[in-house]
KELOKOL-940075 format. One record per residue: residue number from 1; residue in one letter; x, y, z negated of N, C-alpha, C in turn. Coordinates in steps of 0.001 Angstrom, whole numbers. Layout:
<atoms>
{NUM; "a"; {X; Y; Z}; {X; Y; Z}; {X; Y; Z}};
...
</atoms>
This chain:
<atoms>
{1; "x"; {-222882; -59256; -129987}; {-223621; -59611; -131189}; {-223765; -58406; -132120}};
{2; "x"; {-222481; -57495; -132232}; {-222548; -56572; -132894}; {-223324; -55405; -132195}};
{3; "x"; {-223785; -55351; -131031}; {-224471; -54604; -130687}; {-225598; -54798; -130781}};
{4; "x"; {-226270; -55954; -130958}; {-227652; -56170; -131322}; {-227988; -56185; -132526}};
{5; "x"; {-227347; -56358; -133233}; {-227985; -56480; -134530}; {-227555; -54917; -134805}};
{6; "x"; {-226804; -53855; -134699}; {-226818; -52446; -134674}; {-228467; -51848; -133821}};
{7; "x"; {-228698; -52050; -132472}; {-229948; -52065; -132154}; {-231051; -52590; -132968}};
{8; "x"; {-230807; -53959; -133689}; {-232174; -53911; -134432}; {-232259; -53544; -135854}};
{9; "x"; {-231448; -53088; -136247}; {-231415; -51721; -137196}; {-231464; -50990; -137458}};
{10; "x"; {-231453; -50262; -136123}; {-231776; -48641; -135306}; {-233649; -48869; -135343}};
{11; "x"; {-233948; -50192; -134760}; {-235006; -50088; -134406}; {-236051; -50177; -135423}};
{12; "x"; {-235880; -50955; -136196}; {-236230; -51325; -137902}; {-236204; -50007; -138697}};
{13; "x"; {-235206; -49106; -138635}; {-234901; -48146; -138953}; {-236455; -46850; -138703}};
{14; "x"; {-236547; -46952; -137678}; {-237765; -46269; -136533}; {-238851; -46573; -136814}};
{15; "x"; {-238791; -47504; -137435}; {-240380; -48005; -137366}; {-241362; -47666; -138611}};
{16; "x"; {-242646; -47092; -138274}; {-242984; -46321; -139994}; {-243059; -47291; -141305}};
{17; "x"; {-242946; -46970; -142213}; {-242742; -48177; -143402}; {-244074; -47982; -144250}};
{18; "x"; {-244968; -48843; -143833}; {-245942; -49344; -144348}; {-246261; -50483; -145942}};
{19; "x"; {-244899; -50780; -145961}; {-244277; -51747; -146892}; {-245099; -51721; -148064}};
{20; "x"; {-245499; -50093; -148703}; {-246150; -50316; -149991}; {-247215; -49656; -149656}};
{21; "x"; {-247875; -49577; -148628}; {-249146; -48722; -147734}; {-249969; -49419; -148881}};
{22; "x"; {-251126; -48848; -149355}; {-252042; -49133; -150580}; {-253552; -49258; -149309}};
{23; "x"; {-254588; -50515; -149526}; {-255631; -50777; -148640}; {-257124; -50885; -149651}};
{24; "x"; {-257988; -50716; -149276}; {-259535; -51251; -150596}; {-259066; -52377; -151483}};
{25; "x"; {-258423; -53180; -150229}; {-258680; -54967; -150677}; {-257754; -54761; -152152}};
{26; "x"; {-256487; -54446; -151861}; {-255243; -54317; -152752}; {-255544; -53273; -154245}};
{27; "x"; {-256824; -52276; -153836}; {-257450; -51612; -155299}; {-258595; -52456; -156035}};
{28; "x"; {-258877; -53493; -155265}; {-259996; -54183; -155970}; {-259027; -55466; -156509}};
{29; "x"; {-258151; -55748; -155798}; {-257749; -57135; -156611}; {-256879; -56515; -157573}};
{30; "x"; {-256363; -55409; -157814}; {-254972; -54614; -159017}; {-255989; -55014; -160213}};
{31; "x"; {-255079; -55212; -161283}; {-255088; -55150; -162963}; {-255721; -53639; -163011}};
{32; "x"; {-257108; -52992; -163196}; {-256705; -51559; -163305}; {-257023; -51308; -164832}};
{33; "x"; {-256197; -50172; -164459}; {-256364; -48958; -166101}; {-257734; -48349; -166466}};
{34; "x"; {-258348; -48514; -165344}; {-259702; -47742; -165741}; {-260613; -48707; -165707}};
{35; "x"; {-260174; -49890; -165735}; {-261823; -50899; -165811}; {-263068; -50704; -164485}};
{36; "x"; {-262320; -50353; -163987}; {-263455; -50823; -162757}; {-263957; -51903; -162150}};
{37; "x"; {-263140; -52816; -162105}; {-263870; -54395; -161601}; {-263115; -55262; -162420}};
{38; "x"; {-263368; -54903; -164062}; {-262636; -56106; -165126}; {-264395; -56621; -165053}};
{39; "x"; {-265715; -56448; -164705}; {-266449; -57359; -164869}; {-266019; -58839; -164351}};
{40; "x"; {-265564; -58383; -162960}; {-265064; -59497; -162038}; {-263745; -60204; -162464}};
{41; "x"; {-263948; -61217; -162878}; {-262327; -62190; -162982}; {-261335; -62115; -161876}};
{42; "x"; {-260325; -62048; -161771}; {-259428; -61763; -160709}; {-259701; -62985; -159524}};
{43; "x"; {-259624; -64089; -160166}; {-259928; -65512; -159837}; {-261192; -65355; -158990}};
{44; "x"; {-262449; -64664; -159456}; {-263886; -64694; -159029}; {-263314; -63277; -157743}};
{45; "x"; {-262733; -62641; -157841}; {-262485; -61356; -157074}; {-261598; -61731; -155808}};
{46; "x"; {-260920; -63166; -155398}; {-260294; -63588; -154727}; {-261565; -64385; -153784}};
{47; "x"; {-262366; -65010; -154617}; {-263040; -65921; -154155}; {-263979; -65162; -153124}};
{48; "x"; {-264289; -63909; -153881}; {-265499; -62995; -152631}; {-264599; -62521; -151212}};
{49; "x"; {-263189; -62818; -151574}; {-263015; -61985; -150124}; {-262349; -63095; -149287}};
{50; "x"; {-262647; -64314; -149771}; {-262552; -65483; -148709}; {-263761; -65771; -148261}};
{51; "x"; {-265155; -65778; -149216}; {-266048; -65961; -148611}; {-266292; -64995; -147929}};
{52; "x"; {-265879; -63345; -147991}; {-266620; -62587; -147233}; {-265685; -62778; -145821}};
{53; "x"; {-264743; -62911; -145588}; {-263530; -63050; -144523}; {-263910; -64668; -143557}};
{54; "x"; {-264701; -65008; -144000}; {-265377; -66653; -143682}; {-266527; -66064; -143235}};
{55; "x"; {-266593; -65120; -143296}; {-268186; -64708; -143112}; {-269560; -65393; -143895}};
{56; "x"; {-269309; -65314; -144726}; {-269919; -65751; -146108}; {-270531; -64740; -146728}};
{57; "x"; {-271685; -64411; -147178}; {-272424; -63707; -148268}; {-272590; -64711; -149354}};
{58; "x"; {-271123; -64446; -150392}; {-271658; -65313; -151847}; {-271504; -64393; -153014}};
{59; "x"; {-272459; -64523; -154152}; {-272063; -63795; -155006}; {-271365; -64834; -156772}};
{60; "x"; {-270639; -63915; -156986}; {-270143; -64486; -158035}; {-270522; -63897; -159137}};
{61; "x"; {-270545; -64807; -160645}; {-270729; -64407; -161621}; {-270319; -63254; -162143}};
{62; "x"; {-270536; -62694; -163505}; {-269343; -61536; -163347}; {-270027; -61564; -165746}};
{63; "x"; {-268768; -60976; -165588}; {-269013; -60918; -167519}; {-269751; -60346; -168097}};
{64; "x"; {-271160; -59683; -167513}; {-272297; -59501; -168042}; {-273386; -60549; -167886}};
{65; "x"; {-273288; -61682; -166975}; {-273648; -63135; -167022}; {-275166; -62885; -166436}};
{66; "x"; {-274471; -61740; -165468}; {-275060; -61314; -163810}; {-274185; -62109; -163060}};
{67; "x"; {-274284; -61226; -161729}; {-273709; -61235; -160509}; {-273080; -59923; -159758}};
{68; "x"; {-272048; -60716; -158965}; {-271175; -59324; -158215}; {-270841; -59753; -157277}};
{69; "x"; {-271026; -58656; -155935}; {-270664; -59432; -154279}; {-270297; -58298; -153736}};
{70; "x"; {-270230; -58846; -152259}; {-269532; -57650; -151860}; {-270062; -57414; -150374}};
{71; "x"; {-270205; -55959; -150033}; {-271503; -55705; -149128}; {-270551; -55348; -148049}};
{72; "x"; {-269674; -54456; -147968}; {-268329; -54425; -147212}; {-267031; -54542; -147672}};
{73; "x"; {-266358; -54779; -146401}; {-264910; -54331; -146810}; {-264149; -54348; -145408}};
{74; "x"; {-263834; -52923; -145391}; {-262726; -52815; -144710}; {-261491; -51989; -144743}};
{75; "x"; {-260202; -52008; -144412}; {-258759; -51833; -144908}; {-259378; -50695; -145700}};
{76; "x"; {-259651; -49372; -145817}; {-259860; -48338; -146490}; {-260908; -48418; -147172}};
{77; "x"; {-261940; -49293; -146850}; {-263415; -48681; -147922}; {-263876; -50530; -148155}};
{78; "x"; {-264575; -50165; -149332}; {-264987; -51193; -149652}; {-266353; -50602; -150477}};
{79; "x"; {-267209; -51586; -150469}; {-268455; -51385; -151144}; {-268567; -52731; -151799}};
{80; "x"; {-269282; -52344; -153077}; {-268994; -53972; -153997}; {-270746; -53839; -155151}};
{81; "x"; {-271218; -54716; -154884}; {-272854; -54797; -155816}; {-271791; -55488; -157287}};
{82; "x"; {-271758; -54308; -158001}; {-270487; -54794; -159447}; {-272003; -55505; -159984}};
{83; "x"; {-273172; -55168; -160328}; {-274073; -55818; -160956}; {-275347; -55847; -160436}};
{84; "x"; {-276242; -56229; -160674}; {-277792; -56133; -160006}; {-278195; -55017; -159894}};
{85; "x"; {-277894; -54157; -160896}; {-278134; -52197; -160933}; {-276951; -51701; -160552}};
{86; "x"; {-276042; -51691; -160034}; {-275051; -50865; -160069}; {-274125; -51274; -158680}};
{87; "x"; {-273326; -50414; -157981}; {-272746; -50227; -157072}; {-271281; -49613; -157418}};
{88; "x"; {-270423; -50028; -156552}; {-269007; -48985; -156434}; {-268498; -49171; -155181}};
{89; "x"; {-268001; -47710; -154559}; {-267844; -47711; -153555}; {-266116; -47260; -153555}};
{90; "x"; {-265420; -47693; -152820}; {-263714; -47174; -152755}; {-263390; -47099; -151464}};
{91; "x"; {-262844; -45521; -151417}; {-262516; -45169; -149844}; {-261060; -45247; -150604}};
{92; "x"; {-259834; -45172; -149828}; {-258552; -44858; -150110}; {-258118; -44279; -148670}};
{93; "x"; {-258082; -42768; -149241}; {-257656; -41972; -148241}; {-256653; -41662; -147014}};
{94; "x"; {-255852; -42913; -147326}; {-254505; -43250; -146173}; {-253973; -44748; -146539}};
{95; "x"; {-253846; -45343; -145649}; {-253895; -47185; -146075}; {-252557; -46983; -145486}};
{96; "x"; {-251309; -45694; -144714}; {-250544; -45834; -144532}; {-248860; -45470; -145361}};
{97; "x"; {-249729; -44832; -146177}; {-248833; -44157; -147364}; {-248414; -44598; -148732}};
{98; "x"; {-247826; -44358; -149774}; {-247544; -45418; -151146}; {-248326; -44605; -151569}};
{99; "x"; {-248593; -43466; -151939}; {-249655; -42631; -152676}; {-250624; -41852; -152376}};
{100; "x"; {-251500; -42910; -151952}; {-253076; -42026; -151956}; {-253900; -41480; -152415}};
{101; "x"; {-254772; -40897; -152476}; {-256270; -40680; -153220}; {-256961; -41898; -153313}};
{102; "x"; {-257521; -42569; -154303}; {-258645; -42992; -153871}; {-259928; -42614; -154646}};
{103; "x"; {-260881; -42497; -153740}; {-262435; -41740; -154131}; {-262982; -42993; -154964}};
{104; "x"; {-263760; -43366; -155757}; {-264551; -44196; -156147}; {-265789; -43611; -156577}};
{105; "x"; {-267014; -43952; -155972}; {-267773; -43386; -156248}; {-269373; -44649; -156943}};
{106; "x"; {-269640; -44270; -158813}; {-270413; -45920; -158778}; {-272105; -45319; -158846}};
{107; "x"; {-272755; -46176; -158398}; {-274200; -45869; -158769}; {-274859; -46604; -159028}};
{108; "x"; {-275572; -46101; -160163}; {-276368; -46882; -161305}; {-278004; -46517; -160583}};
{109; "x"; {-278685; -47653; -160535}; {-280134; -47691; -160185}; {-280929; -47801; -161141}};
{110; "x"; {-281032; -47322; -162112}; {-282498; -47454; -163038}; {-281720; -45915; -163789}};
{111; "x"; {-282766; -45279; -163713}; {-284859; -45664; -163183}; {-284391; -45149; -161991}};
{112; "x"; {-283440; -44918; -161501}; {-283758; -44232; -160075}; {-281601; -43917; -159620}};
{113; "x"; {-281683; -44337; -158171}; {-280291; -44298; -157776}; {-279134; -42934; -158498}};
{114; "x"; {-278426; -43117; -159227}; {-277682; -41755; -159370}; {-276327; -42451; -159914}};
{115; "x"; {-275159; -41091; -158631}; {-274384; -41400; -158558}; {-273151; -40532; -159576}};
{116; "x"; {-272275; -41180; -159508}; {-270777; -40407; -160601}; {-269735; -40231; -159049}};
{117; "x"; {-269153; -39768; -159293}; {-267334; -39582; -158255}; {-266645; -39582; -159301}};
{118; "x"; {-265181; -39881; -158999}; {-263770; -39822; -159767}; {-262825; -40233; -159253}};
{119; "x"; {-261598; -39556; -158806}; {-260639; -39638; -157552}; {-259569; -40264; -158686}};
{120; "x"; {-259001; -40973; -158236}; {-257962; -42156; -158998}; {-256915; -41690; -158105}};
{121; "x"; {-255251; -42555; -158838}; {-253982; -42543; -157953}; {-254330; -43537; -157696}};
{122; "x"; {-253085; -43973; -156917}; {-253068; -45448; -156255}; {-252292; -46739; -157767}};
{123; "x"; {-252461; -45975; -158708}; {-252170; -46836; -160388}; {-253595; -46959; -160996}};
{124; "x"; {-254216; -46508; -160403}; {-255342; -46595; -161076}; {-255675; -44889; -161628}};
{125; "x"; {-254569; -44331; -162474}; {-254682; -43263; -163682}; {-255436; -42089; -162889}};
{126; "x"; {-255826; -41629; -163602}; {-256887; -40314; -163411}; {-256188; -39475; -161998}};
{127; "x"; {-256887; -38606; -161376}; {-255866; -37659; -160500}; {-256401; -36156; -161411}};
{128; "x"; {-255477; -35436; -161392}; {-255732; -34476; -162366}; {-256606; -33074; -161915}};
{129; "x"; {-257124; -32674; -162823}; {-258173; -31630; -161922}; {-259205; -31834; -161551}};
{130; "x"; {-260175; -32529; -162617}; {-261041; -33463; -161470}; {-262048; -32528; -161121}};
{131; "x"; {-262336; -31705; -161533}; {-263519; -31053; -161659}; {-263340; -29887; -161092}};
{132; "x"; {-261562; -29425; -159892}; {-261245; -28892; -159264}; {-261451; -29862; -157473}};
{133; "x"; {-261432; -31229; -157846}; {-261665; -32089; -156902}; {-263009; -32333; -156349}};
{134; "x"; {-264164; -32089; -157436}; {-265584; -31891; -156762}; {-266018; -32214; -158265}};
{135; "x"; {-267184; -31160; -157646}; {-267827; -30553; -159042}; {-269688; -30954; -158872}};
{136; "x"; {-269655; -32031; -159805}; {-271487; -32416; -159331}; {-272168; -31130; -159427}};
{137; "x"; {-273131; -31083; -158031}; {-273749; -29899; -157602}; {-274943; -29972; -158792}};
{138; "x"; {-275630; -28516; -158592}; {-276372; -28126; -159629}; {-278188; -28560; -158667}};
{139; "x"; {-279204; -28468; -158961}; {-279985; -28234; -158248}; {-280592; -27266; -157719}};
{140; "x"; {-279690; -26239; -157945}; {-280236; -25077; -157489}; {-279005; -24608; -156460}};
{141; "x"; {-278161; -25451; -156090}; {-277094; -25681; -155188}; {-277974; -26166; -153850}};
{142; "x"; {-278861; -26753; -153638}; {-280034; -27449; -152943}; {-280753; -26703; -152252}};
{143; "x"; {-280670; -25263; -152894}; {-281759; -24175; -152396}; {-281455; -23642; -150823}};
{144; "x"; {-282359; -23955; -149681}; {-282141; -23142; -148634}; {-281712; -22115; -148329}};
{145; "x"; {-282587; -20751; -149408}; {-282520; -19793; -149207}; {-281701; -19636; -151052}};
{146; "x"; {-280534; -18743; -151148}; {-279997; -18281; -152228}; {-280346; -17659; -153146}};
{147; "x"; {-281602; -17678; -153178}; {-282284; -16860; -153954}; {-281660; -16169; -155784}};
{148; "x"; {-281464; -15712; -156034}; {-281379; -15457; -157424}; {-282210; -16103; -158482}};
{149; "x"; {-283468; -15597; -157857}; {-284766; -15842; -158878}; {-284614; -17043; -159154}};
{150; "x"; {-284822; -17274; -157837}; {-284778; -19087; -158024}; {-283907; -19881; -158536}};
{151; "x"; {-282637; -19495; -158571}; {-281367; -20135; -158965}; {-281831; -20259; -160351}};
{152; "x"; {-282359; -18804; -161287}; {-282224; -19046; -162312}; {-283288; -20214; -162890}};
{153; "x"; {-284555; -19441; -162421}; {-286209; -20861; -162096}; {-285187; -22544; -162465}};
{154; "x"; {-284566; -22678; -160962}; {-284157; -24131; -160970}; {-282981; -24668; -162490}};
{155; "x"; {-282563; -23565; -162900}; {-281761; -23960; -163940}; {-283065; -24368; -165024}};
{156; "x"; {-283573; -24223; -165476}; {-284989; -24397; -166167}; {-285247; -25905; -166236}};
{157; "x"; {-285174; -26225; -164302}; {-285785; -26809; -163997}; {-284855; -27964; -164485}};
{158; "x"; {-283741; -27730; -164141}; {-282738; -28671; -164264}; {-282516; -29162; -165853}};
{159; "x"; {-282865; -28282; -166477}; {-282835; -28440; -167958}; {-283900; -29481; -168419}};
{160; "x"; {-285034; -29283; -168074}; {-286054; -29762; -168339}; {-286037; -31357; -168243}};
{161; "x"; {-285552; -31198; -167036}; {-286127; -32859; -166655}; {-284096; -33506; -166393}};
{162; "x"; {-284612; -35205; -165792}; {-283377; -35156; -165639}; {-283155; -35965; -163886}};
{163; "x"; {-282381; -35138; -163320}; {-282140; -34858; -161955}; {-281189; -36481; -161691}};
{164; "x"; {-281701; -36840; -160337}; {-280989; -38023; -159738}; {-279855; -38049; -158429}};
{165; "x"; {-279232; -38081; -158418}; {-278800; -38038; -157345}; {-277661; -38953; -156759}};
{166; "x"; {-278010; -39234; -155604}; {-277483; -40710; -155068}; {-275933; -40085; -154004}};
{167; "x"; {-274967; -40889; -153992}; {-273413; -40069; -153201}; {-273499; -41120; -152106}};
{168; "x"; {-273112; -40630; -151026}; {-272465; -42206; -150216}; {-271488; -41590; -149743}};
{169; "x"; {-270124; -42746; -149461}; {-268665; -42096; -148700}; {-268645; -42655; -147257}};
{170; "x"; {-268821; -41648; -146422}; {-268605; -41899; -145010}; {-266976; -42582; -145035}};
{171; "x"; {-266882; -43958; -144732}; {-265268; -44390; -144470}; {-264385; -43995; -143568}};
{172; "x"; {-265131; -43479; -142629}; {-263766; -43104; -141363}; {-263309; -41515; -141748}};
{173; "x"; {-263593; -40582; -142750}; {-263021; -39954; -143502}; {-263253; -39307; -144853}};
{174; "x"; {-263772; -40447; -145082}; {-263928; -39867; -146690}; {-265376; -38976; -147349}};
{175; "x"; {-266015; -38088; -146229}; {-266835; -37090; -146071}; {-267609; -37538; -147456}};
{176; "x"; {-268774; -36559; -147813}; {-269506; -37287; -148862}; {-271005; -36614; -148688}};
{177; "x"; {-271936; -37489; -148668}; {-273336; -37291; -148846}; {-273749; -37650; -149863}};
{178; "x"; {-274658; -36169; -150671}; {-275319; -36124; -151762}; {-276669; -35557; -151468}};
{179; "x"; {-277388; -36434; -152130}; {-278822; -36855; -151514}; {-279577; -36371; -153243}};
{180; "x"; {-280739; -35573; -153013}; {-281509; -35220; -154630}; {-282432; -36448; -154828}};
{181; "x"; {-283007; -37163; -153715}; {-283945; -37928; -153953}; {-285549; -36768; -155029}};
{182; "x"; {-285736; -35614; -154399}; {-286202; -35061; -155715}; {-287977; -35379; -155951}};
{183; "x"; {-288097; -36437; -155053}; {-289194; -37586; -155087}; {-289633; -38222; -155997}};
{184; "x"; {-288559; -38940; -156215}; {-288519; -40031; -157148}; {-288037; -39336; -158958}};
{185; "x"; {-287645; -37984; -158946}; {-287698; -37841; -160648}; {-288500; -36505; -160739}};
{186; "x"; {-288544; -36108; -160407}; {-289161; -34691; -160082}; {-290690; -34458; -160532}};
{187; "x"; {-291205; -33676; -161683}; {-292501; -33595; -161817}; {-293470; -33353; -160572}};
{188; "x"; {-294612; -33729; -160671}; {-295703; -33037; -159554}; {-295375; -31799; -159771}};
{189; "x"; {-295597; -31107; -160535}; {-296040; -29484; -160566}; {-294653; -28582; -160204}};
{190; "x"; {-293833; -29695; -160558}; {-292395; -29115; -159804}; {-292174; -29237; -158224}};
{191; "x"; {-292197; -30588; -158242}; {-292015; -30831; -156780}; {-292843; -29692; -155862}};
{192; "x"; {-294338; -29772; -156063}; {-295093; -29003; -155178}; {-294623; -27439; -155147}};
{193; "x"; {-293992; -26852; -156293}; {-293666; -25827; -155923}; {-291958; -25605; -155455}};
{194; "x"; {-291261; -26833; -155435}; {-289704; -26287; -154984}; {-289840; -27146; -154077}};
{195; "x"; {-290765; -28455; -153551}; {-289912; -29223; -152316}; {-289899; -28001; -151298}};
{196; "x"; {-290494; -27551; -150603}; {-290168; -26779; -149350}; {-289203; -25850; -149630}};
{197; "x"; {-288775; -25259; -150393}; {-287203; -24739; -150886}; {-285838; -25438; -150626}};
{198; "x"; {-285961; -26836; -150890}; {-284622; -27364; -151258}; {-284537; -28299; -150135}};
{199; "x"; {-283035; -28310; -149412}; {-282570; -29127; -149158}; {-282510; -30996; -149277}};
{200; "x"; {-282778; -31414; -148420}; {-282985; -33032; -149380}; {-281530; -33663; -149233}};
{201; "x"; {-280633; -33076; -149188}; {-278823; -33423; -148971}; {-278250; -32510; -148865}};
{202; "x"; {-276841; -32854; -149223}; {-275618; -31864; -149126}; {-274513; -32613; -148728}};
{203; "x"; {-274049; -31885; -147597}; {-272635; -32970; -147328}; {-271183; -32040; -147657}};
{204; "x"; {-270350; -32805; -148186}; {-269092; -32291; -148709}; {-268059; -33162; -147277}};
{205; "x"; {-267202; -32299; -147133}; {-265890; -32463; -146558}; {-264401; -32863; -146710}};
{206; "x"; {-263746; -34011; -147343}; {-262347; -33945; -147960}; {-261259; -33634; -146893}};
{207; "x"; {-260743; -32600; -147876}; {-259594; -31768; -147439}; {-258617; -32608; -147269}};
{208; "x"; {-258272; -33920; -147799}; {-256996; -34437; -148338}; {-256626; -33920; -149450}};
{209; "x"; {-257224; -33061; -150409}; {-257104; -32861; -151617}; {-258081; -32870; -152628}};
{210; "x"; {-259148; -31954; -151951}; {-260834; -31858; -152772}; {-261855; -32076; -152100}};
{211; "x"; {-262776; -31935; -152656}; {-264465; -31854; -151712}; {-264706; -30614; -151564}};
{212; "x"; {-264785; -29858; -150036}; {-265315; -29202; -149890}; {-266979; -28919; -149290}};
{213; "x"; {-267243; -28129; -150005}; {-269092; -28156; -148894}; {-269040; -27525; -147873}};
{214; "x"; {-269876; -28634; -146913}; {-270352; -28256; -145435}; {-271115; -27200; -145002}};
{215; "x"; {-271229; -25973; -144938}; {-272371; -25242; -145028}; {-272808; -24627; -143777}};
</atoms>
């Protein structure tokens, strides 16, 4: 007897401890510090992931006296319609660890898709450095060719008007696509002279610490 229960203590012992492993589901239902899904009642935030786990598309009310649903979810990423205009997306960078990253990235649709990033702990609170963690690209970051001239041209350009740009988080690691859309805000007289210049995306890489660009 005393040898088995020594064996399953050894073995218990061995086994990785997942115990306070942090998942999407577990950052969307937390109390958070930063107000990210206080539109959603905790109560209404339970209810979407039975209907979505039922295989259910329902949406629930939410305290702008809209609606909020949820487009995915799985252990690490979740995607959530917080309102009729607006999106948030949450990767959490290791569902096996007590302290992760997690990316949240929200986007607001009017007049046109554009996105924010901001890397959270697994408390919610800020992760520090953010702007050592990824730094919204410029539009003259976009440029094929490096031009100088142009760099300075596009700062102009960038001044002038105001630039859109849409993020999405690849879930199986985090990666990030940033898209200009420079279609949809972009003057004629601009567009015609920088679309064949610029890039229509940029993809970034996470280190496990920052965003790096793909180049």
């Amino acid at each position: 007897m005393k040898r088995l229960l020594y064996t399953l203590l050894v073995a218990a012992a061995l086994l990785p401890c997942h115990v306070h492993a942090v998942t999407a589901r577990q950052m969307f239902l937390s109390d958070t510090v930063a107000d990210i899904f206080d539109l959603i009642e905790h109560s209404q935030r339970l209810d979407l992931l039975d209907y979505y786990d039922n295989g259910q598309s329902v949406a629930a009310s939410n305290a702008l006296r809209g609606y909020s649903a949820l487009d995915t979810v799985m252990p690490n990423f979740m995607k959530v319609q917080l309102t009729e205009f607006s999106d948030v997306q949450l990767w959490v960078s290791d569902t096996t660890v007590k302290k992760p990253k997690i990316v949240l990235v929200k986007t607001f649709d009017l007049p046109h898709p554009d996105s924010y990033l901001t890397v959270y702990e697994a408390d919610w609170s800020l992760s520090k450095n953010q702007e050592k963690i990824f730094t919204r690209p410029a539009i003259a970051d976009f440029l094929i060719n490096n031009d100088k001239t142009d760099r300075d041209a596009l700062e102009q350009v960038e001044y002038d008007e105001m630039p859109f740009m849409a993020y999405d988080i690849d879930p199986a690691n985090g990666n990030l696509l940033v898209t200009l859309n420079a279609k949809e805000w972009m003057s004629r007289e601009n567009l015609d002279e920088w679309q064949a210049k610029l890039r229509p995306e940029l993809r970034y890489r996470w280190t496990g610490k920052r965003y790096e660009r793909v180049k």
